[in-house]
N, C-alpha and C positions, 0 to 999 in steps of 0.2 A: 504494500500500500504506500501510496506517494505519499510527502510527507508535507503537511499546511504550510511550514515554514521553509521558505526559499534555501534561508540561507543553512539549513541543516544538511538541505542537498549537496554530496561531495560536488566538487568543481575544479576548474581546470587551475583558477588561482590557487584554493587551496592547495591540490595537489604538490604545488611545482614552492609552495611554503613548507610543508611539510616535507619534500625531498631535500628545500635550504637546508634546513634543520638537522633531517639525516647526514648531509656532507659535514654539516660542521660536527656533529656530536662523534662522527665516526671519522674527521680529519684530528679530532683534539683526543681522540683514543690513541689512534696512530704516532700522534706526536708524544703522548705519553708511555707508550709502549718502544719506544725507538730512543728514549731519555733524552730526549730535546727538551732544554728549558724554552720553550715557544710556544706561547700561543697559537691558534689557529687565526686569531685574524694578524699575527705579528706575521705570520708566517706568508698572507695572503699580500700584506705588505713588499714584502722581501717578493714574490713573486711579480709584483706588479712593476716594480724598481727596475727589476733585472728586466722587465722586456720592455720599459720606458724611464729610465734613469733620469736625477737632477728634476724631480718636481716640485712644486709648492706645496706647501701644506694642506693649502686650497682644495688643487688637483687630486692632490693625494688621500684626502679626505672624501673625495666625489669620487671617485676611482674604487675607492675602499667600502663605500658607505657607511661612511662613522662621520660620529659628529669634529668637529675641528679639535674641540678641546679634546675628546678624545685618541686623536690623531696625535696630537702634539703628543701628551702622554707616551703613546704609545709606540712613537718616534725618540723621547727621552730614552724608554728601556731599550730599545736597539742601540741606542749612540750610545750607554753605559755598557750596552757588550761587544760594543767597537763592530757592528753590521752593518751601521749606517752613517754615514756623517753631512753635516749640514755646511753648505757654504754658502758666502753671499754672492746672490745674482749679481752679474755684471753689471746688467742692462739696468735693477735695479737693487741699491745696497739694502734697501729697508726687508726686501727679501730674501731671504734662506730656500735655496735648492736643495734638495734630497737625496744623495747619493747613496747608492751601495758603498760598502766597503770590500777589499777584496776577500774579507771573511764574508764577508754578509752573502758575496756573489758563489762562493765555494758553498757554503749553507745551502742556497738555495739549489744550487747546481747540483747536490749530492743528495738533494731530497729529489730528485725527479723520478730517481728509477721507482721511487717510493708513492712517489705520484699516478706513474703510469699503472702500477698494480693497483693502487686505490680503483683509478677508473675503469680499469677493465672486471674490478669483482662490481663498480657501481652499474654498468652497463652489460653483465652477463645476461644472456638470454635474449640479447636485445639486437638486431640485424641493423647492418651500417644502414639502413634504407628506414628503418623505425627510428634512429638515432636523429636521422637528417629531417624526418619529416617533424618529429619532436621541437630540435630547435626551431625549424622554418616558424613550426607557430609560436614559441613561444619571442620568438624574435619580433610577430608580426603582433603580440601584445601589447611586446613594448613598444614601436613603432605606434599602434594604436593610441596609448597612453603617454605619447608625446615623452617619453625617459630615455632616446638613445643618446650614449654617450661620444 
């Protein structure tokens, strides 16, 4: 029996919230079973660096989805274990740029093979053609809801 209330009915948002959820609770196992002092979103950091180095806190905060004060925080405990370091923009002094360090890029760089198993146990069962048709909509969500980056 259909249910009165819309929003009890499973959906495509929730869904794809509830999988957020599973990556992070089953990235911050991973990082805890592998004895990495890292968070999962420090970690997301450090991922995001290495494939877009030198950002603002700004960018880096919209990139991450965390709030700025957050970011900053969480850019502090990197720069105390020497993975990140902050310089002043050229262009402008009043900004700090975001670099990896080449610990930070070694970190990340030796977490990948650890990555690709992540994804391959997240996407078992699943054909490159359900994977692709997956993103296409959840792509066309965001696109909908005007949030591309």
């Amino acid at each position: 029996m259909e249910s009165e209330h819309p929003q009890m009915k499973p959906d495509l948002i929730r869904a794809v919230s509830r999988c957020w959820l599973s990556v992070k609770a089953s990235g911050r196992k991973l990082l805890a079973e592998l004895k990495h002092d890292l968070t999962f979103e420090q970690l997301i950091v450090l991922f995001i660096l290495r494939d877009r180095d030198g950002q603002n806190l700004r960018d880096l905060s919209e990139a991450a989805d965390r709030e700025r004060t957050t970011m900053t925080r969480m850019v502090d405990g990197l720069e105390k274990r020497n993975l990140v370091v902050r310089v002043p923009d050229k262009t402008d002094m009043r900004n700090k740029l975001v670099y990896l360090t080449r610990q930070g890029r070694l970190m990340a760089d030796g977490l990948d093979e650890h990555a690709e198993k992540f994804r391959k146990q997240a996407f078992e069962g699943l054909s490159e053609a359900q994977i692709a048709d997956a993103t296409r909509i959840i792509e066309k969500v965001v696109a909908n809801l005007g949030c591309q980056e």
